[in-house]
N, C-alpha and C positions, 0 to 999 in steps of 0.2 A: 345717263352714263356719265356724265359730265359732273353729275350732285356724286356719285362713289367716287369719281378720283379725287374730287375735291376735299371728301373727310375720309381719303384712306391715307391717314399718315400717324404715325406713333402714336397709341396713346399715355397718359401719365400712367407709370409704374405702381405696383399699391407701395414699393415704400413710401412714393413721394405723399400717397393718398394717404395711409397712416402717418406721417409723419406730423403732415396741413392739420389731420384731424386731432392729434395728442396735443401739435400747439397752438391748436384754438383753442382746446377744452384748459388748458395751462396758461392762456392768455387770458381767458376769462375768467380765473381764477387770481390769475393775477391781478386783472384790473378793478376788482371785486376789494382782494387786500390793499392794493394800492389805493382807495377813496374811503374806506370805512374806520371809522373810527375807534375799533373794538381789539387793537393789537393787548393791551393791559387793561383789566380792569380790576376794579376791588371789590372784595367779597360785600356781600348785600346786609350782612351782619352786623357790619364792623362799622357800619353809620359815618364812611372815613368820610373824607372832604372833598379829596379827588373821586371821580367815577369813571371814564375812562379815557382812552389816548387813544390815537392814531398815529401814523408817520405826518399828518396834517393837521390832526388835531385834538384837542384839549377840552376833557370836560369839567367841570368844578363846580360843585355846593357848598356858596359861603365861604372859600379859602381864604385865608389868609397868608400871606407870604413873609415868613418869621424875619427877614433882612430885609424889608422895604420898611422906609423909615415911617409910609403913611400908613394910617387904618385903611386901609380900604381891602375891596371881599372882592373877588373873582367869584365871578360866577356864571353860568351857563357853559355852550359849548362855542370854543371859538376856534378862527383858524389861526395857527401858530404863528403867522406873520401877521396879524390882526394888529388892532392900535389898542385893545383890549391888554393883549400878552407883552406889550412894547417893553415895560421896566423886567420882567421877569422873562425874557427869551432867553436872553443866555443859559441862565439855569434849567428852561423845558429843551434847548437843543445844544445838549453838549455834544462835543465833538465827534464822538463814537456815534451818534443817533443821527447827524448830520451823513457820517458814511454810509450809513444804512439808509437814509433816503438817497442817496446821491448811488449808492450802488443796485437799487428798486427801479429807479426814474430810468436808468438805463438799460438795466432788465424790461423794463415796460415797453419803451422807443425799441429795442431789437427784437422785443419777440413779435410787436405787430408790426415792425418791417417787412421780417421775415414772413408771415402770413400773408403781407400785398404781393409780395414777389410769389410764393408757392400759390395764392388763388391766379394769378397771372398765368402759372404751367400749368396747373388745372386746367383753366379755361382754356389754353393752348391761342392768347390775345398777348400780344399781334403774334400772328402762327410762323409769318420766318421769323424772325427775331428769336424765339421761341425753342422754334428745330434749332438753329446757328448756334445757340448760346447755354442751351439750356445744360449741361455741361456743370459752365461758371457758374449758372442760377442757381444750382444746387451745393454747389461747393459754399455760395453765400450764403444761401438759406441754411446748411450746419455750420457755418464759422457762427452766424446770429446765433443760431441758439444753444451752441454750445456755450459760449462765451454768456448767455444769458442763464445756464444752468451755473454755472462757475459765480458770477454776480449773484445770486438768487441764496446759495450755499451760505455766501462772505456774510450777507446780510442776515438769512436766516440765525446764522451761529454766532454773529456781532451782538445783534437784539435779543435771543436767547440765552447769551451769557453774560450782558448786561444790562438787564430789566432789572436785574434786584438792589444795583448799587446803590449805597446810601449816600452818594454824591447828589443824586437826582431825586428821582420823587420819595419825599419821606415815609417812615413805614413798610417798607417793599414786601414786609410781611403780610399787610394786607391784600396786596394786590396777586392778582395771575393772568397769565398768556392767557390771551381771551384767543376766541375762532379766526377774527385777521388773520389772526398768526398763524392758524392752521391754515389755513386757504394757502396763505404764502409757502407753507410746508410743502401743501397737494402743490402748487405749482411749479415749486423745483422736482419734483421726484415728476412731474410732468414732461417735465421741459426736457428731464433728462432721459426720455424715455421716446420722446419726439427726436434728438440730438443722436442715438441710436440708429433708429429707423432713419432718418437724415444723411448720417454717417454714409449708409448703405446705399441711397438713391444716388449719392457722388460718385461712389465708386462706380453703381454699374450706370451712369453715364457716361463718366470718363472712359470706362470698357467701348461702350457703343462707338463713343468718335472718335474711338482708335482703330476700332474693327472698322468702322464706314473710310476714315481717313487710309487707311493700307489697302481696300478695293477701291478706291477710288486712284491711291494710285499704282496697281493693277491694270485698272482697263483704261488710264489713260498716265504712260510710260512717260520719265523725260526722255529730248533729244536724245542722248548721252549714253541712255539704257539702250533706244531703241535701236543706235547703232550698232552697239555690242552687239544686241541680237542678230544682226544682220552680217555681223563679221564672221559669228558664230556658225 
């Protein structure tokens, strides 16, 4: 008797359940773009020099960099802050590719926030804290990912409208948006589909602790009503 009142209390809503599930599957997809090195690459024809890129990193056969005063040849796959890439960084992170990781990194940080917090109302751990709050929880968990569908957009549409400059890697004819970049695509149309369903679990919580807050004060009146009543 004791074990049913203990687990008869609210369970999670399916939006929150769909919601957890669209931004896992969008986290993972994310975190996937976010480490691979496949955002650009060059056609396999074209025998270029560069092969492909990342938001982290840089592959190269043989390059040479036409404005270093040395001979020297890049080569292999290194990480962009490497002592490899030291004299030629500026030119692999110009400013625009700089916002694009910088608006990715915290796409990444808010979508798996938001997944501790919704596995937390899932689990219903710690269970008051939980019932009390949970409210707020979900208002956090869509401000995260919405705010991380919005970041996800800036980035997608910064990096896809300038991969081709010929400020940056020379050629741009050779090269194309490799799968990264799709993954990062699937992740925002994720994220933003999660950010929906989200939307929805706010609202009909906020519903519930408004409906439980107006019977609760119902069957227990202030002073001030209860005398009216009684004047009544």
């Amino acid at each position: 008797m004791e074990e049913e009142q203990k687990n008869n209390y609210p369970k999670a809503s399916k939006y929150l359940v769909n919601g957890a599930f669209l931004t896992y599957i969008a986290g993972l997809l994310l975190m996937i773009a976010f480490c691979s090195p496949y955002w650009v690459k060059s056609f396999d024809d074209t025998f270029s020099e560069f092969k492909n890129m990342g938001l982290w990193e840089y592959c190269f056969d043989q390059f040479r960099y036409p404005y270093y005063q040395f001979d020297h040849k890049f080569d292999g796959c290194h990480h962009v802050f490497s002592q490899e890439y030291y004299v030629i960084r500026e030119w692999l992170l110009p400013p625009w590719l700089m916002a694009v990781q910088a608006f990715v990194t915290m796409s990444f940080l808010l979508s798996f926030g938001a997944q501790v917090i919704m596995a937390m109302q899932l689990c219903r751990w710690p269970l008051k804290f939980i019932l009390q709050y949970e409210w707020v929880l979900s208002a956090i968990d869509f401000l995260c990912v919405i705010t991380t569908t919005v970041f996800m957009f800036f980035a997608i549409a910064v990096f896809g409208g300038s991969h081709t400059r010929r400020d940056w890697l020379m050629y741009p004819n050779f090269n194309y948006l490799c799968w990264s970049y799709g993954l990062a695509c699937l992740s925002f149309f994720f994220h933003g589909f999660a950010a929906i369903s989200l939307y929805k679990e706010a609202r009909l919580s906020y519903e519930k602790r408004r409906e439980s807050k107006n019977l609760i004060m119902q069957m227990h009146p202030r002073p001030h009503q209860r005398s009216g009543w009684n004047m009544q």
